[in-house]
C-alpha positions, 0 to 999 in steps of 0.5 A: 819516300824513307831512305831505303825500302827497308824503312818504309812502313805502312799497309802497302809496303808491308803487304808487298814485303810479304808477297815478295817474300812468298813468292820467293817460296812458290814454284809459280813465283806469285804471291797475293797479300791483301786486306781481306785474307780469304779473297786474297788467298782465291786471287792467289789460287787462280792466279796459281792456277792461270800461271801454270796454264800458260807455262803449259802452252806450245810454242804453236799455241801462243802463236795462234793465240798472239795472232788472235789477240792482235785482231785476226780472225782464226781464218787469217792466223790460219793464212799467216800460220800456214795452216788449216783454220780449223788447226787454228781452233784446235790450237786455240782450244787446246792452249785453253784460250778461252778459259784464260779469257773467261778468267781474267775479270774474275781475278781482277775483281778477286784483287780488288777485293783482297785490297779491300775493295767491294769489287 
């Protein structure tokens, strides 16, 4: 390792000095740099895209879906939560759980390819 980050050299770092640096210039703070520029710059839109998602979500939503992810089934978040389980699906439906979920192996195979990779 150099003596400071600004010596160090080679593709990686110079590819997260470039991202830090875009991202200091996003409201989203996100910022994808990568090998391959035109996947890179897809990974950056859905990453975009799911971070303004979940700024978006209640605080009631991100209850909902905490539970859920922890293992419970709607009908039990519903119990913990007080509420109806169908108030629970609203909840879930609403904060767009489902898409978020549907979205995150396509990002992940998005970055994969930025860095080079043929994922």
């Amino acid at each position: 390792m150099p003596e400071s980050t600004r010596a160090a050299t080679g593709p990686a770092f110079l590819a997260a000095r470039r991202a830090v640096d875009t991202a200091k210039t996003r409201t989203t703070r996100l910022a994808v740099q990568g090998v391959d520029q035109e996947a890179a710059a897809d990974a950056q839109a859905l990453a975009t895209a799911l971070a303004v998602l979940l700024q978006r979500r209640s605080p009631q939503a991100w209850e909902a879906i905490d539970l859920v992810a922890a293992g419970r089934t709607q009908a039990e978040a519903a119990a913990a939560l007080g509420i109806s389980r169908q108030a629970v699906g609203q909840r879930l439906a609403a904060a767009a759980n489902e898409v978020e979920q549907d979205l995150h192996p396509v990002l992940a195979r998005l970055l994969g390819r930025a860095e080079g990779g043929r994922r």
